[in-house]
Residue, then its C-alpha position, 0 to 999 in steps of 0.5 A: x769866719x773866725x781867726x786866732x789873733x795869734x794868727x798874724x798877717x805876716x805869718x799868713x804872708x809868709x806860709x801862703x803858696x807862692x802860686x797866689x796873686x802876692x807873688x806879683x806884688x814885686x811887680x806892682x809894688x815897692x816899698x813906698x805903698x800908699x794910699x790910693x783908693x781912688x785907682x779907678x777912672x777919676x774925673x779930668x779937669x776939663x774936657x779931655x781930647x784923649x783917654x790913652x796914651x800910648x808912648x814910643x820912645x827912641x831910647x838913645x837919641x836919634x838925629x834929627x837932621x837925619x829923620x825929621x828936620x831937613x838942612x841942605x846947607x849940611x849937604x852942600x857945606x859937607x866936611x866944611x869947618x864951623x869954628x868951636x862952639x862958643x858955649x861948650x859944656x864944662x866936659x866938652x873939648x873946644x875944638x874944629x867942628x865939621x859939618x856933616x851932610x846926612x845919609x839920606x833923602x828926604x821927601x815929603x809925605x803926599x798929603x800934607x807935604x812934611x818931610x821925612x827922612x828915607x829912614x822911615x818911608x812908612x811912618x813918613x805915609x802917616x805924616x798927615x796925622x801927626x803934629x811935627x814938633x821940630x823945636x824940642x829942646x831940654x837941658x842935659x846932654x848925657x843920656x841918663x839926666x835926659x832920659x829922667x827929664x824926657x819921663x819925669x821932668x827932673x834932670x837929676x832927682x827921681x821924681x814920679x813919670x809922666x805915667x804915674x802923673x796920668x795914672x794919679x790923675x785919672x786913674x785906669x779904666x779897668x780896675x783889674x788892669x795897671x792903669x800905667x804899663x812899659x813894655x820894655x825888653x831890655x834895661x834901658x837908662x835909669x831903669x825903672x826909675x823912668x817909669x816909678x811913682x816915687x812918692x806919688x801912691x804906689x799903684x800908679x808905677x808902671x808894669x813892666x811888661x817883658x815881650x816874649x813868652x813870659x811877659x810878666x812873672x807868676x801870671x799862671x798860679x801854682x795854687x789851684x783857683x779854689x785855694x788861691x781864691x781862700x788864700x786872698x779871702x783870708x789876707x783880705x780879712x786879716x788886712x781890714x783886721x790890721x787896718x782897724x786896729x789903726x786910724x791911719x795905714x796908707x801903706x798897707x791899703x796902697x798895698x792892698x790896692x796892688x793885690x787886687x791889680x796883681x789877682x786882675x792881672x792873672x785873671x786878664x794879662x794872658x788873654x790882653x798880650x796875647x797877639x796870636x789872637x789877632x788876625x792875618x791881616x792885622x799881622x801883615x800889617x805890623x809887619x809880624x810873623x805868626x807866633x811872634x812875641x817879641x819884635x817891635x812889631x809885636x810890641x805896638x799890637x800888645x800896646x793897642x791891646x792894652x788900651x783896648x782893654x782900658x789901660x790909660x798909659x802905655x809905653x813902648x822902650x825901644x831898645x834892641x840891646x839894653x844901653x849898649x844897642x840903641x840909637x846912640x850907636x850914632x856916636x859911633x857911626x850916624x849908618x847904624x840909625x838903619x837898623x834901628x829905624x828899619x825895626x820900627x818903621x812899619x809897625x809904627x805907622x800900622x799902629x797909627x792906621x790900626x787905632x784909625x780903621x779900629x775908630x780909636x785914634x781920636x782917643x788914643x794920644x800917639x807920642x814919638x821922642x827920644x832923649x836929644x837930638x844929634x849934632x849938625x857936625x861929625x863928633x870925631x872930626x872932619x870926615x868921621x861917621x859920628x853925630x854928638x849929643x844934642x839937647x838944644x834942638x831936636x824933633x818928635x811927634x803927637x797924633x791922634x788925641x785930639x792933634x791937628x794932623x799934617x803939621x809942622x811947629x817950629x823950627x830950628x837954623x840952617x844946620x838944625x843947632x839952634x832953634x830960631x823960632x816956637x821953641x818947645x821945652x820938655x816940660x812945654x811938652x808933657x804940659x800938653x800932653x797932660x792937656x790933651x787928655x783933660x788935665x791942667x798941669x799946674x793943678x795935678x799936684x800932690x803933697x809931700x814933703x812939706x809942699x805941692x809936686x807936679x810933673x812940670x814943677x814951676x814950668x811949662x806952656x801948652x802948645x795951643x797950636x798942636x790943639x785941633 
C-alpha cells in the first residue's frame, strides 16, 4: 500500500473511529511509553517455583492480634495500663496506653495447628497450605507511604510496582494479554500509582480492571471488525514509516506495544472475565450468585481466569468503599473487621482449593498482605473500641508457588508490638517472592537516570525457610 507523505500519524490518530483498539491506549499507557520488544515470556534467572502471582491485598490495614497472631496476655491484661511508648513518632502524642483483648477466638486449623482468628474460619481450613509470616514489619505509619512501600518498595517516591518488576522480568504468557492486571473497584491509597511502571516500559504497568458489567472500557469496538482491522494496518504502516526515519524512538514502540495488547484485549478480555461461564459448583464454592460480577468472590474467579489464560501477575484491591470503607475502620471500632473479613473469607480459601483441584497451585504464587499491623492497645484510651497504626509488627501469608504449607515463621512479643525473633521487612519479602518465581532480586535491574533501579534497592534477604 502506498501513502501520501502529507498524510501523517497524527492526523490518522486524530480521524480514526473511537470504536478502534487506540481507545484502550489510556488504559495500558501513559505518556512515559518505551522500549520494550521483549513483552512475551523471557527467560528467569533460575529455576523458577512459580509462573503467576496472584495478590490479595487487605487495603487499610488489618489487626494482626486479631487474625493471625494470638496474644493471651491481651485477653488476661485487658484495659491494664502499659506506660507511653518510649520511641513515639514526631506526630504521635505520648500518653497512657491500655491494652486491648481481641474480639475473637482463636483455634487452630486441623492439619498443621496454626492458629486463625474466628474472623476467617474458612481461610483458617487452608492454613495447611500456606506459609504464615508473623514477623512483617515496614517503615511508615500513614497509609499512603506504606502502601507505596507494600507495592513499590519506596516510601515516599513512586517507583515501579512489584507487578511491573515481574512483568519487566518475564514478560506475559499471552502476548494478546497484560502481563501485569489489578482488579480494583474502588480508588484505593496512591491510586495507580501502586500499580505504574513508572520508568520501567510502559507496557508493564498494571490494567485496571473494574469488577462489573463493564470491567474495562471500549472493550466492544463501535467500528465493525473489517474497518478497525484496516484502521490498525494502516497505523502499523504509518508507525514503521515514522520509526524509520529515526534511529532511535522507544517511546513510540512502547507504544506500539500497547496497541497490540489493547487489540488482544478486545479479542480475548470479554470471554477471560466472564464468570457466568463457570460452573454451579464452582460458584458455590466462591460463594457467588449467579450473574455476579462484582463481589470479591467473583473478583478471585476472575483472578484465576486471568492466570488460566497466561497473565503472570494478578491483583485483587480489596476495598468496599475506596479509603474511606476498608480496614482501617478499625481506628474507629476494632468490630468493623466483621464485615470486612466476612466478604473475603470464603472466596479466598475457594481460591486456594479451586488453583489445587484445577492442578494450578504449584504454579500460582497466593500472597495475603496489607499495609501495617494494628496496635496491641486501644487508640482512644482505656476501654475504647479502636487499634492504631501499626508497622513494627504484623502478619501475611504465601501458598502455593513453590511454599511450604502449614507454617508458622517468626514471632513477635507477649502483646504482638514487637518482633522478637526471624524479623521480616518488605523488601525481605517481595525478594522472595521475585524468588519463588525464578528471579534473583539484586539482578532485576534497569538503567535510568544515571544508575541501576531495583525493587528492593539496596535491601532485601530471601526467607529460605518459607522455600519448600
Amino acid at each position: 500500500m502506498s501513502h501520501n507523505r502529507k498524510f501523517s500519524r497524527r492526523h490518522a490518530l486524530q480521524t480514526f473511529s473511537a470504536g478502534t483498539a487506540a481507545s484502550l491506549l489510556p488504559v495500558l499507557s501513559d505518556t512515559h511509553a518505551s522500549a520494550d520488544i521483549s513483552h512475551v515470556t523471557k527467560p528467569p534467572h533460575r529455576q523458577p517455583h512459580a509462573r503467576h502471582v496472584i495478590v490479595l491485598y487487605m487495603s487499610g490495614g488489618f489487626s494482626h492480634v486479631d487474625t493471625f497472631d494470638p496474644k493471651p496476655r491481651l485477653t488476661r491484661d485487658h484495659d491494664k495500663p502499659i506506660g507511653s511508648p518510649a520511641n513515639a513518632a514526631p506526630q504521635q502524642v505520648k500518653h497512657e496506653r491500655y491494652l486491648k483483648a481481641s474480639n475473637w477466638n482463636f483455634r487452630p486449623n486441623q492439619e498443621c495447628g496454626t492458629a486463625v482468628s474466628d474472623l476467617f474460619p474458612h481461610i483458617r481450613n487452608v492454613m495447611h497450605e500456606a506459609a504464615l509470616i508473623r514477623s512483617l514489619h515496614s517503615d511508615h505509619r500513614d497509609h499512603g507511604e506504606a502502601t507505596l512501600q507494600l507495592h513499590t518498595g519506596s516510601t515516599n517516591v513512586p517507583m515501579p510496582s512489584l507487578g511491573s518488576w515481574l512483568s519487566y522480568g518475564l514478560g506475559t504468557e499471552n502476548p494478546q494479554l497484560p502481563g501485569h492486571v489489578v482488579i480494583s473497584e474502588h480508588r484505593p491509597y496512591n491510586g495507580p500509582m501502586i500499580w505504574n511502571s513508572n520508568f520501567l516500559p510502559a507496557i508493564h504497568s498494571g490494567v485496571q480492571v473494574m469488577p462489573g458489567d463493564q470491567p474495562l472500557p471500549y472493550l466492544k469496538p463501535n467500528s465493525p471488525a473489517r474497518l478497525q482491522n484496516m484502521e490498525l494496518e494502516l497505523l502499523a504502516s504509518l508507525n514503521q514509516r515514522h520509526l524509520e526515519q529515526r534511529a532511535l524512538a522507544p517511546r513510540l514502540i512502547g507504544r506500539q506495544d500497547t496497541f497490540r495488547t489493547a487489540k488482544g484485549l478486545q479479542d480475548l478480555a470479554p470471554q477471560v472475565l466472564d464468570v457466568s461461564k463457570e460452573s454451579k459448583q464452582t460458584l458455590k464454592l466462591y460463594g457467588a450468585k449467579p450473574g455476579d460480577r462484582r463481589s470479591y468472590a467473583a473478583q478471585c474467579i476472575m483472578a484465576r481466569r486471568l492466570v488460566e489464560s497466561g497473565v503472570r501477575f494478578v491483583e485483587i484491591v480489596d476495598s468496599v468503599g475506596a479509603c474511606r470503607d476498608n480496614w482501617d475502620s478499625a481506628h474507629r471500632d476494632i468490630g468493623s473487621h466483621t464485615k470486612y473479613a466476612k466478604r473475603v473469607d470464603q472466596p479466598i480459601a475457594a481460591l486456594i482449593r479451586d488453583l489445587k483441584q484445577r492442578g494450578m497451585l504449584d504454579d500460582v504464587l497466593l500472597v495475603f498482605c496489607t499495609e501495617f499491623g494494628r496496635s496491641p492497645w486501644a487508640q482512644d484510651g482505656k476501654g475504647t473500641k479502636s487499634r492504631n497504626h501499626h508497622p513494627d509488627a504484623f502478619s501475611g501469608w504465601m501458598a502455593g508457588g513453590g511454599v511450604k504449607g502449614g507454617i508458622v515463621y517468626g514471632s513477635t512479643d507477649d502483646i504482638g508490638n514487637h518482633i522478637e525473633e526471624d524479623a521480616v521487612h518488605v523488601h525481605d519479602f517481595h525478594a522472595t517472592i521475585l524468588h519463588l518465581l525464578g528471579l534473583n532480586h539484586e539482578r532485576l535491574t534497569y538503567r535510568h537516570a544515571g544508575r541501576d533501579f531495583r525493587l528492593t534497592d539496596v535491601h532485601g534477604h530471601v526467607i529460605d525457610d518459607i522455600i519448600a
